[in-house]
N, C-alpha and C positions, 0 to 999 in steps of 0.2 A: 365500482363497476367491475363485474367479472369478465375476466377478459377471452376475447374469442378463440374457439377452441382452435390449436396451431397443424398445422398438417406440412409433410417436408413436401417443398413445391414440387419436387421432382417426380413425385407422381404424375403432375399434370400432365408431363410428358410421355406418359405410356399411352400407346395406341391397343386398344379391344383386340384380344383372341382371336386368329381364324376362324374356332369354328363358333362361338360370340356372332363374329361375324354374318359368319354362313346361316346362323338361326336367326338372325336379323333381315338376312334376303331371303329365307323362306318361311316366314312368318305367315306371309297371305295364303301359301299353298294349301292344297287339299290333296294329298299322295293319292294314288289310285288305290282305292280299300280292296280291289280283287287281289291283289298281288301281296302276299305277305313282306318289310322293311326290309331292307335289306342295305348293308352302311359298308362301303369303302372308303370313311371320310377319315376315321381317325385310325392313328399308326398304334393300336392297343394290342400286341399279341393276344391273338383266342384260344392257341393249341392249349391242350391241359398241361399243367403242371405238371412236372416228373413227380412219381411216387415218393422219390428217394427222398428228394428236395421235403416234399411235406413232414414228412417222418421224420427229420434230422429237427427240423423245426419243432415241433409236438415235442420229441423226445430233450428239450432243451427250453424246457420253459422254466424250468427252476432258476433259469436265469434271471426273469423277470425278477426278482426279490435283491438286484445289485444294480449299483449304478457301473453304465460302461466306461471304457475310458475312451478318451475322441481317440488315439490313435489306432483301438482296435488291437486285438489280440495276436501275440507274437504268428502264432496256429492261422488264423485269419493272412497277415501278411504274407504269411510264406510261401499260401496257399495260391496269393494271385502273383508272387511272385516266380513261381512255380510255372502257373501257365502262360506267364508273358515269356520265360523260356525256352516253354513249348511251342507256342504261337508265334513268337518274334524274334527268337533266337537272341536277343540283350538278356544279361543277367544283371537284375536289380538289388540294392541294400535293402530289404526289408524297414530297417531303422527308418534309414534316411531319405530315400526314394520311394518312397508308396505308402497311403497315405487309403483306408476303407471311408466310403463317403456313402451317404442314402440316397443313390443313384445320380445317374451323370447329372442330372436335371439343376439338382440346388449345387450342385459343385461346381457346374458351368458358371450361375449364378454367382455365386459366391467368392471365385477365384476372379473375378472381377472387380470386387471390391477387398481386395488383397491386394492386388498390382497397379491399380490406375493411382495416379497422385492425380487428383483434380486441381491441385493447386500447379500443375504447369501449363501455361497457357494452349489452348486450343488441344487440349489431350483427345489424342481418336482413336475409338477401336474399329478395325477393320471386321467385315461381316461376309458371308457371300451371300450374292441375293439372285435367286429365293431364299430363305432361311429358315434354321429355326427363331420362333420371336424370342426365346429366352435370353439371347444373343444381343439384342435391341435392347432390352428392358434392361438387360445388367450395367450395359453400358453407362445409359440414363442413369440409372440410380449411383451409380460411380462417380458421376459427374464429367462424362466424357459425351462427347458427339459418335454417335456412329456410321460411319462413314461403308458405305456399299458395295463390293467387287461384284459388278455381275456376273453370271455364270453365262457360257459359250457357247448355243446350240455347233455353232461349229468346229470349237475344240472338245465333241464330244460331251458338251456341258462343264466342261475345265473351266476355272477362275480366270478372267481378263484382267493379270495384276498388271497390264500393260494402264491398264486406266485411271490407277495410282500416280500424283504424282511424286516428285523428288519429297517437296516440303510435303505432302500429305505422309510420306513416309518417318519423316525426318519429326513428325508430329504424334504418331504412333505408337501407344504404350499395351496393345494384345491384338492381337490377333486370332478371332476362332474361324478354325476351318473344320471341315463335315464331313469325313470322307470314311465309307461310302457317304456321299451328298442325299441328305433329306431337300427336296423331293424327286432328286434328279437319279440317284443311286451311282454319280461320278466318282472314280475313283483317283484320288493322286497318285500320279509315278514321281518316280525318282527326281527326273532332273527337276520338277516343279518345287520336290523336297528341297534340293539344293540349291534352287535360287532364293527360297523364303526364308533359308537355312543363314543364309552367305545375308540377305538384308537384314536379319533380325541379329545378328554379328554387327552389320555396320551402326544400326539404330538401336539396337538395347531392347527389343520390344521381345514381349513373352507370348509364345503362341499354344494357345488352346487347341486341341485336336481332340475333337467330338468323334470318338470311332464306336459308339454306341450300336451301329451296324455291320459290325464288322464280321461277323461271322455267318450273316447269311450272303454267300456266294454262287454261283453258278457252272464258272471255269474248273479247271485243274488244279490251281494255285491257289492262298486263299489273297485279297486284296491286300497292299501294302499298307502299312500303320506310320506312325511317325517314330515311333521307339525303334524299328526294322530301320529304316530310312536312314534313322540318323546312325544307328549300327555299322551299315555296309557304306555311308558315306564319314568314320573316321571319327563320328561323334561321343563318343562314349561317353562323356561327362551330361551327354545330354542337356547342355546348356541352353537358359532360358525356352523348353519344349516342357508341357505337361500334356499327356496323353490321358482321357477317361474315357472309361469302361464304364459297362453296365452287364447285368444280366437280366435285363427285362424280356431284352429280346431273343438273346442267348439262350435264355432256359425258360423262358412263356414266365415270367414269374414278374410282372411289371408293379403288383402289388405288393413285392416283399421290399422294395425301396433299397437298391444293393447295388453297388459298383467299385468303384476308386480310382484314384487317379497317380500317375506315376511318370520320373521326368526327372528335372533339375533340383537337386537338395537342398541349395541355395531360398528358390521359391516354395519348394514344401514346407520348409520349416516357415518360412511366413504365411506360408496358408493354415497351416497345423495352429499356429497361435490364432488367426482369425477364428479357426473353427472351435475352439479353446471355447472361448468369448461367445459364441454363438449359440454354441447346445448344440453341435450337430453328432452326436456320437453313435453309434449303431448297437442299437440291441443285444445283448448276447444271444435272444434265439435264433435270431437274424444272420447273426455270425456264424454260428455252427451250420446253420440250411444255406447259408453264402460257400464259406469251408465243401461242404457237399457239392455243390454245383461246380464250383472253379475247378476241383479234382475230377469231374467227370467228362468224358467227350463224348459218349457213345449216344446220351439225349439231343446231345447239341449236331451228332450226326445226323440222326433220327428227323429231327428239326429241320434241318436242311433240307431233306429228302423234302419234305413235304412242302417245301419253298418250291423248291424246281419241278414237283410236280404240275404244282398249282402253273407256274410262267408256263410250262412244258403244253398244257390243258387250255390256257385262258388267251394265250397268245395268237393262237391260229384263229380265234372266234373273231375276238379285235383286229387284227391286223388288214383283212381285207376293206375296213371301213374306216380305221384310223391311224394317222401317222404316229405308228409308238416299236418302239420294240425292247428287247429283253436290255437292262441297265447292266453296267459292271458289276450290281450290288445291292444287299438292299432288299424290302419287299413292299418297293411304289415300282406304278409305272407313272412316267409324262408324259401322258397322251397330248397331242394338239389336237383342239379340236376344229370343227367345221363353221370359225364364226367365234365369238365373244362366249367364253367360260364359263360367267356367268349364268347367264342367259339358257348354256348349256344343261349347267348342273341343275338347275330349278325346272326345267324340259323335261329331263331326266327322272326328279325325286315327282313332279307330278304327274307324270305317265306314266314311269315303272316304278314308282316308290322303290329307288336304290338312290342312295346318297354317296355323291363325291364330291372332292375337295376342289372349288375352281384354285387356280393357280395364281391369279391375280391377287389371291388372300394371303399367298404365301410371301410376297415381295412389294419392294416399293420401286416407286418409277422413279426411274436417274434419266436426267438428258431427254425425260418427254417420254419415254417408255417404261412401262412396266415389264421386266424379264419375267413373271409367270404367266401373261395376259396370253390368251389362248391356249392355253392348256390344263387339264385337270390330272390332280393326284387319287392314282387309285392303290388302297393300303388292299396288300392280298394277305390281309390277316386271318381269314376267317379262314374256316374248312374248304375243303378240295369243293366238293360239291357246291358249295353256297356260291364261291368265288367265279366257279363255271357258272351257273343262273344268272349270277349279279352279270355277267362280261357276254351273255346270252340278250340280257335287259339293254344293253347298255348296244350293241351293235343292234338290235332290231330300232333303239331310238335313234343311232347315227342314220341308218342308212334314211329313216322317213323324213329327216331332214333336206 
């Protein structure tokens, strides 16, 4: 007899995509066809690519005829070591401490099944919730439970690590946190550094810091990082911390698959051999249009501008209808809305054919509540103009509610 084909059970455990989801609750709809689509559902940068970034790519395809190495080209490290300099004032080993990955997304993933030992009992990664799901699923596939902090409309959207107990800590082998926070655009200070700083000291636990947002801003300053953090709180060895970048968002290039991550050398080198084993190594034309971008700011300024113009624009439209305002960070807003989310968002795609993200798809419910339910994420990816239409669409269906 042949035997049945085998499947790792832990799949079973993945819950469906957000926006999976979202196409599943508006499957029955019929958008209103006078109105041309219009999507603030996914966090996709729209602005164009920098010129530079293309050209550096094109002019580096000869690369394509080598295989690369996983840890990436001296030139490539130095490159992001260079700008965590610039940006966070820590100076990194290129060797030892940083480590080019094909964007934060599969290294979130990935660094999870690096660090969890599923063979010790009740292993939990901590998450914040709302979240990103890669957070979830890495876990699971780790062989760990993932265990929920929610976020605080009233500390600002800050983590409630009061909710944690002693043993849930004491049980604890990662920790990822999101700051700026997908969907909330929270940002961590300090002392929150130092308290997560001072547990992950008493419990051994390694924390992920998703700063994939980090460079769109709005204040004077730019938002704290965990490598800054741990800096001006005395850390320099950067113990059990891994911080990952991207430049999806950074430099509109979410296609070229580019980041890395950088932290504890202790933990890279055990992720560098995971990643060894895995295939995850980065292109060389990739590398050179990576090189390009991390040496430039002047796009990434550029970029911005066009962040703040859009909140600057789309802010006043919404605000008189709904409870939202400008985030630490970030380019979502959290709207609350007037009533269930849901309900909201499918309102919305069938009367003004503009799509957002209810918030309920973002988290799970602890304690009888869902932390996203009543609210919806609006990604202000697109252009100035579209983004004012869409927040046009979107306040004429509040108010007729």
């Amino acid at each position: 007899m042949i035997p049945s084909r085998t499947v790792n059970p832990l799949l079973d455990r993945l819950r469906p995509y957000p926006f999976e989801k979202l196409r599943e609750l508006t499957r029955d709809l019929r958008p209103n066809p006078a109105l041309r689509p219009i999507s603030l559902g996914i966090g996709e940068p729209r602005h164009p690519t920098p010129a530079f970034i293309r050209q550096a790519l094109v002019d580096h395809l000869d690369g394509l005829a080598v295989y690369p190495a996983t840890l990436g080209s001296l030139e490539l490290r130095q490159a992001c070591a260079n700008w965590a300099r610039r940006r966070h004032g820590v100076e990194l080993d290129p060797a030892t401490q940083l480590i080019p990955v094909n964007g934060s997304r599969e290294a979130l993933f990935a660094l999870a099944q690096t660090v969890i030992d599923p063979g010790r009992p009740g292993a939990l990664v901590l998450s914040p919730n709302p979240f990103y799901q890669i957070y979830e699923g890495a876990a699971l596939l780790a062989g760990a439970d993932c265990r929920f902090v929610p976020a605080d409309p009233a500390r600002n959207f800050g983590l409630d690590w009061d909710t944690v107990t002693e043993d849930e800590w004491r049980r604890t082998q990662l920790v990822y946190v999101c700051t700026p926070g997908n969907p909330t655009g929270a940002v961590m200070g300090l002392a929150e550094w130092k308290r997560l700083f001072e547990l992950s000291d008493r419990h051994g636990f390694v924390i992920a810091s998703d700063e994939c947002y980090g460079e769109i801003w709005f204040g004077e300053h730019p938002p704290l990082g965990g490598l800054q953090a741990a800096r001006e709180l005395g850390r320099h060895d950067l113990r059990n911390l891994v911080m990952l970048s991207s430049l999806s968002k950074r430099s509109n290039v979410p296609g070229l698959r580019s980041g890395f991550v950088a932290g504890d050398a202790r933990v890279l080198k055990s992720f560098l051999l995971y990643r060894t084993y895995h295939g995850s190594a980065m292109g060389p034309a990739v590398q050179q249009a990576s090189i390009a971008a991390w040496n430039d700011e002047q796009h990434v300024e550029d970029n911005r501008r066009l962040y703040r113009e859009k909140f600057a624009r789309v802010l006043p439209i919404l605000q008189p209808v709904l409870d939202v305002s400008l985030p630490d960070a970030a380019f979502y807003l959290w709207a609350r809305t007037p009533g269930d989310d849901v309900a909201f968002a499918r309102g919305l795609l069938e009367n003004y054919n503009c799509t957002v993200l209810p918030g309920s798809l973002l988290a799970r419910e602890q304690d009888g509540r869902n932390p996203g339910a009543g609210r919806v994420r609006l990604a202000l990816v697109a252009g100035v103009d579209e983004c004012v239409e869409a927040a046009e669409r979107i306040a004429a269906y509040a108010r007729g509610l």
